[in-house]
C-alpha positions in Angstrom: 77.5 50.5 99.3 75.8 51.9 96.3 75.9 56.1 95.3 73.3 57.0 97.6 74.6 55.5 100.3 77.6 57.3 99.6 76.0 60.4 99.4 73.5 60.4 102.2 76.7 59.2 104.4 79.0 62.7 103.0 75.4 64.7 104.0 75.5 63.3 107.3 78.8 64.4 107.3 78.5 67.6 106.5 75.6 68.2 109.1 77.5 67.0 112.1 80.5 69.2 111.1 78.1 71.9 110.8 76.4 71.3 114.4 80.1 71.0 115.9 81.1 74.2 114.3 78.3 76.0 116.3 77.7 74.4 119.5 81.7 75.2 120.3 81.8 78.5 118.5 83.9 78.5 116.1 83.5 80.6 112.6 83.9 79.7 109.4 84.8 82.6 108.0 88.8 82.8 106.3 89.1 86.7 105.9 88.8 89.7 108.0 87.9 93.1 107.1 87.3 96.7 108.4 85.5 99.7 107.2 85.8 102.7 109.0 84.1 105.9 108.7 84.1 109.7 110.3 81.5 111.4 108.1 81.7 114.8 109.8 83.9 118.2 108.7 85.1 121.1 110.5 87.4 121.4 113.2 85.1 121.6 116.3 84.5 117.8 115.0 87.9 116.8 116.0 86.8 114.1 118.2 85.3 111.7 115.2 88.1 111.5 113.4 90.4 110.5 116.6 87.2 108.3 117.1 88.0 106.4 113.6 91.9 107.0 113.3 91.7 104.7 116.9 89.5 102.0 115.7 91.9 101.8 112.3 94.6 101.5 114.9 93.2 98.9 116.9 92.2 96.4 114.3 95.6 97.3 113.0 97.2 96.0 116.0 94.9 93.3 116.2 96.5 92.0 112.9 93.6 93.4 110.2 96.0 94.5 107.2 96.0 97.8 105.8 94.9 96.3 102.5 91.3 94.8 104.3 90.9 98.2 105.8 89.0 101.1 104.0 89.5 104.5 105.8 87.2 106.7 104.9 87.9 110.4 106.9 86.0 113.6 105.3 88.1 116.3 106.9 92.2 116.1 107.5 92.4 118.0 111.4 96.4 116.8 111.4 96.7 119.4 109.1 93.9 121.8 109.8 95.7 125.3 111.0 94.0 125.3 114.1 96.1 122.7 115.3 98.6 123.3 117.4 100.4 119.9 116.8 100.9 119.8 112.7 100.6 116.4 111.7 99.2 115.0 114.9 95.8 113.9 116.3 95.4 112.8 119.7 92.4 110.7 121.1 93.7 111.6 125.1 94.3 115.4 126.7 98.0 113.5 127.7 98.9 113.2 123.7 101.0 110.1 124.8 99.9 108.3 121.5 99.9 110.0 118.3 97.0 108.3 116.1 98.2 109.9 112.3 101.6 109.1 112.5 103.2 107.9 109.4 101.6 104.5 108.9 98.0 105.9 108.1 96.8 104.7 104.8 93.3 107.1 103.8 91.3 105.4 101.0 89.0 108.2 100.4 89.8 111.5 102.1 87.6 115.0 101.9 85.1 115.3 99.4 85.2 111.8 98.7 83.2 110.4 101.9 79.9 111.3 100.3 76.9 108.5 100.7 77.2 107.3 97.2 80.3 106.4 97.8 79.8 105.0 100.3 77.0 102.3 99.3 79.0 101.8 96.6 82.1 100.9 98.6 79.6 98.3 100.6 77.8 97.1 97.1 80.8 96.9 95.1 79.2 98.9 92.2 82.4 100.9 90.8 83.4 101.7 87.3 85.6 99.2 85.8 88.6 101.4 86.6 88.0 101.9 90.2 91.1 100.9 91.8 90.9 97.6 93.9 92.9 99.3 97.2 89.7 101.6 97.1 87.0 98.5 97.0 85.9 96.1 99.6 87.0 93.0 97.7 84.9 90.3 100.4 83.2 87.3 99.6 81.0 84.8 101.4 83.8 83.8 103.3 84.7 87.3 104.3 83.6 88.3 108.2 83.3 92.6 107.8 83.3 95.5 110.8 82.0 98.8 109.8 82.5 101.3 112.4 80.5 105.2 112.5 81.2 108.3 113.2 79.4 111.3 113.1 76.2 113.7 113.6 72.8 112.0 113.7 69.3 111.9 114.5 66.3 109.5 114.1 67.4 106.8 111.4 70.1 109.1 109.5 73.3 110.7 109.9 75.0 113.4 108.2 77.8 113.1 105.6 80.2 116.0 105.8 76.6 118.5 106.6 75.6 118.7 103.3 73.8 115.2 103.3 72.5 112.2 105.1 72.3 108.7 105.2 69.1 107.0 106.1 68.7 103.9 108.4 66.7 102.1 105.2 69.6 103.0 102.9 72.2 101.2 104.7 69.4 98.0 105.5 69.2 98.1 101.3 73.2 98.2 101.0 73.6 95.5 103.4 70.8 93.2 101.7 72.6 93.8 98.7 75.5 92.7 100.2 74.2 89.2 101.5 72.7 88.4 98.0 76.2 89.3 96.3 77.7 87.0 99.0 79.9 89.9 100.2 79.9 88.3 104.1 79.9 85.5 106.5 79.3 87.4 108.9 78.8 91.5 109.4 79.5 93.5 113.4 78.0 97.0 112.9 78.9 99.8 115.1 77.7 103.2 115.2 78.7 105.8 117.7 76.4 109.3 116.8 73.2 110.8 118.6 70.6 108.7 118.3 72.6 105.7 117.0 70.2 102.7 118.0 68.0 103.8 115.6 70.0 103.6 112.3 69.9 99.6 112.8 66.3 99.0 113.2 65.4 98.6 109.6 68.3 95.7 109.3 66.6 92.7 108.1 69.8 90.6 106.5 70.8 87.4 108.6 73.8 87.0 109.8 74.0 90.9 111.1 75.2 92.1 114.8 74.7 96.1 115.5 75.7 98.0 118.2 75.1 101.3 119.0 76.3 103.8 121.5 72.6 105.8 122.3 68.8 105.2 121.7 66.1 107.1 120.6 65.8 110.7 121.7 69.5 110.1 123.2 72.4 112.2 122.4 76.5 110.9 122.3 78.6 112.0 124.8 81.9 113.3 124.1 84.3 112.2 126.8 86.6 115.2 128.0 88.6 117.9 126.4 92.1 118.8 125.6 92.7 122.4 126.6 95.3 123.5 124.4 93.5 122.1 121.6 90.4 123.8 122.7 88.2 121.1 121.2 86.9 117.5 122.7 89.6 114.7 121.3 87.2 111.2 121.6 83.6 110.1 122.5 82.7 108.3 125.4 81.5 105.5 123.9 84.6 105.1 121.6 86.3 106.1 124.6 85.1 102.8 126.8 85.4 100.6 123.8 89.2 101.4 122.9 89.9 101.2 126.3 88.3 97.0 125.8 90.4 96.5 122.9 93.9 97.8 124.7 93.0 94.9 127.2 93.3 92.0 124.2 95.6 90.5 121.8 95.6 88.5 119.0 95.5 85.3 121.2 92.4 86.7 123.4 89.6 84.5 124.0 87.2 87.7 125.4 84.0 87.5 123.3 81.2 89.9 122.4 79.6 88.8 125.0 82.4 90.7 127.5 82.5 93.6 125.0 78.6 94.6 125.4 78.4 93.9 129.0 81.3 96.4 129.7 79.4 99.1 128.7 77.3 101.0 131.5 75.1 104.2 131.8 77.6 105.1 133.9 80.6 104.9 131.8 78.8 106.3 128.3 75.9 108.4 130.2 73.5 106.7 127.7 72.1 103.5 126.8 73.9 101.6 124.8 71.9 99.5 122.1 72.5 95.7 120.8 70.7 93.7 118.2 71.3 90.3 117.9 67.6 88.9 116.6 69.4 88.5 113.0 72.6 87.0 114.2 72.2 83.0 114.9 75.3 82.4 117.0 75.9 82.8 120.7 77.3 86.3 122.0 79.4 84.2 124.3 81.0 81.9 121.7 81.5 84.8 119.1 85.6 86.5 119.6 86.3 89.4 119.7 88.9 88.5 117.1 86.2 87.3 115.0 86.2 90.6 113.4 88.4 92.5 114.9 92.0 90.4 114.1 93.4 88.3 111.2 92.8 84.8 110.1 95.4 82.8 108.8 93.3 79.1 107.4 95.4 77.6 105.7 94.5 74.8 103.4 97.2 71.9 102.6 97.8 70.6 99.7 98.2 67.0 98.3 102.2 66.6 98.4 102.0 64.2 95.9 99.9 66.6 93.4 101.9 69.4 94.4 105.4 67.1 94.0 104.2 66.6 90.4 102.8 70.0 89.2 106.5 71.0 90.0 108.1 68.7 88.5 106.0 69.0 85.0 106.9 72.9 85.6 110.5 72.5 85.9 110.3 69.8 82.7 108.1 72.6 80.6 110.7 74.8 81.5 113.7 73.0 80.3 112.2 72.2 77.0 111.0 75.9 76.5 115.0 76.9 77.4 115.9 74.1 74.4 113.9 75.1 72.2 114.8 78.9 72.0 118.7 77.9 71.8 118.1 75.7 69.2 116.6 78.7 67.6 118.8 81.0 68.3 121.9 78.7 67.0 119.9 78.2 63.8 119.6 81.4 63.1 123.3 82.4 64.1 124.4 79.2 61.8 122.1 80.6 58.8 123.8 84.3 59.1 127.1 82.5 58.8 126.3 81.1 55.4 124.5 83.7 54.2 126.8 85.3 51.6 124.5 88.3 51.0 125.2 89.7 53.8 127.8 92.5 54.2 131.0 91.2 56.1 132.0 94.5 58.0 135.7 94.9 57.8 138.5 96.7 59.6 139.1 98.7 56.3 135.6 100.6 55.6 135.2 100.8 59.1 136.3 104.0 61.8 138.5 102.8 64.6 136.9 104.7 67.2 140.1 104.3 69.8 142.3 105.8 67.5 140.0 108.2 66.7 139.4 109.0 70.4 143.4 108.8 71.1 144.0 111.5 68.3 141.8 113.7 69.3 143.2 113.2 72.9 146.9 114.4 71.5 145.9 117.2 69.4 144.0 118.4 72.3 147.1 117.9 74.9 149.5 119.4 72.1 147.1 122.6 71.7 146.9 123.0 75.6 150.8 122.7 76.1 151.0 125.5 73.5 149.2 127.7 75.4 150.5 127.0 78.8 154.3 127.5 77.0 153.1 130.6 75.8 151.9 132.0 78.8 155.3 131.0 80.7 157.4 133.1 78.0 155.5 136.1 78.3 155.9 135.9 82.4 159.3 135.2 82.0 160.4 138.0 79.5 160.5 140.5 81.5 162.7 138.8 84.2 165.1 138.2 81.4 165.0 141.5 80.2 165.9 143.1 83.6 168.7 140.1 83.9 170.2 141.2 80.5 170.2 144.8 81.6 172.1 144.0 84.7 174.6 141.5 83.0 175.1 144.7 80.5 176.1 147.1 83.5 178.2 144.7 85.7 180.4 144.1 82.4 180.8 148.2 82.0 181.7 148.4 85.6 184.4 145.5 85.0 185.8 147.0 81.9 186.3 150.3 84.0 187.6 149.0 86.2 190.4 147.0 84.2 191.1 149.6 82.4 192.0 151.8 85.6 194.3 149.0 86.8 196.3 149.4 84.0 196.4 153.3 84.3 197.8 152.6 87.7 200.2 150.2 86.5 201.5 152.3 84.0 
């Protein structure tokens, strides 16, 4: 068969993998990642940043690793003084699951959730020296979630209310994205007032948006914790979370089941999907798609592989010869060399004896004193035992003496 056959054959090929792929829904993608944003400040806004600490804890679960997440919360409530539990945020009125813990990695905390940051994060335009755990290192292989949070109206919402975002600015961010070849494949979801309408400028393919209210619609929060005095989640985050608790890595639950769970009833608005830019099937799309990890791994040729180790370990050995050589060369030329000084016992200072001199004049210097210090305690004992010797003597001389008076 001559080259074009060949080649026409590997198209072929190629195609019919390609149709397979999509009529049984499978994707192509080989990395996973999550950004997730609460743009809003101020206590009373406690509820977005349980909205995004939950999300970052169920794609967390779902096997998304910290270093494919960027958290992006503009206000720290754990430790705002209001709250009554330090170090705690809650996302149910029962507070059976703490949401902060001590697992929660923040890429960009406070003043850093601005909008430029946060097309930049998207775009990948950073300085040089931007570290890479604060950049969304995907490629065309990469399937991304971005997840909301926040205040909005009509085709923006606010950033920490001093700025907005605009519906065109994140359809610009996300063309960008596609012609860097930054995704496979992108799920956006936005929970704020109005939120339907900050996807309708999207035109990039391969794009899926969901939003939790349409025009002229506001967000719902979904009930209150008391003691906190302040609403702890949103209804449509609310519903959504309580989807996700019902899967696990292994699920086969699609999109599909996501966006038909939600009801006017549940969220007390409408929820909004676009899927005009998004070629697949909702049915045949995961849920772990986006929201777990993906693990492709790609053999290698045993015999390549067999070799490229063996060459190492060869390289290896002859780089571990050649420096002893080297260094026994150099060893054997310091041995000849007369011009170098020998070191002898005689100009030298042995340091133990040294050591072992000072030791003893040290001991013999201590002794001295402690000698010294036991004669002056004991003279007076002696003294007062000398004195009494001295008068038991007088009383014996006495008394001899008067024996031989009697005598007489």
């Amino acid at each position: 068969m001559k080259l074009w056959g060949y080649q026409a054959l590997f198209f072929l090929l190629c195609l019919a993998s390609n149709v397979i792929g999509e009529a049984i829904g499978t994707a192509t993608h080989t990395n996973n990642w999550a950004v997730l944003v609460s743009t809003s400040r101020f206590w009373f806004n406690y509820r977005h940043m349980a909205n995004v600490l939950s999300m970052y804890r169920t794609v967390k679960r779902l096997g998304i690793p910290d270093s494919q997440i960027i958290l992006m919360l503009s206000d720290d409530v754990a430790c705002n003084p209001r709250n009554l539990f330090p170090g705690s945020v809650f996302n149910n009125a029962d507070r059976a699951l703490d949401l902060y813990g001590e697992s929660v990695e923040v890429d960009y905390r406070g003043y850093e959730v601005t909008v430029e940051n946060f097309i930049r994060l998207l775009t990948d335009r950073w300085d040089e020296d931007h570290p890479k755990s604060k950049r969304l290192m995907t490629d065309e292989n990469s399937n991304v979630f971005i997840y909301l949070t926040g205040h909005g109206g009509e085709d923006f919402l606010k950033f920490q209310d001093a700025e907005e975002i605009a519906s065109h600015d994140i359809a610009d961010a996300l063309a960008q994205m596609h012609a860097k070849k930054r995704y496979n494949e992108l799920f956006f979801m936005i929970d704020t007032c109005q939120a339907n309408t900050m996807f309708s400028k999207f035109y990039s393919p391969n794009v899926i948006a969901v939003g939790s209210s349409e025009l002229d619609e506001s967000s719902y929060s979904h009930h209150s914790d008391v003691e906190l005095g302040v609403a702890v989640v949103d209804r449509f985050t609310y519903y959504t979370l309580g989807f996700m608790e019902e899967i696990d890595k292994n699920s086969t639950l699609t999109l599909r089941d996501l966006f038909d769970s939600y009801t006017f009833e549940k969220v007390h608005s409408h929820v909004g999907v676009r899927t005009d830019l998004y070629p697949r099937n909702l049915s045949d799309v995961l849920i772990t798609d986006f929201f777990g990890n993906v693990q492709n791994l790609v053999p290698d040729d045993d015999r390549v592989t067999a070799g490229a180790i063996k060459k190492n370990e060869q390289d290896s050995d002859n780089t571990l010869l050649k420096l002893a050589k080297a260094k026994h060369d150099e060893l054997t030329k310091q041995k000849n060399d007369t011009t170098i000084p020998q070191v002898t016992k005689s100009n030298l200072i042995n340091n133990d004896e040294a050591i072992h001199q000072g030791s003893v004049e040290t001991y013999n210097i201590k002794l001295v004193k402690v000698l010294g210090t036991l004669l002056l305690l004991l003279i007076p004992s002696l003294l007062k035992y000398f004195s009494y010797a001295k008068t038991n003597n007088s009383k014996l001389t006495n008394f001899s003496l008067y024996n031989e008076h009697t005598a007489l």
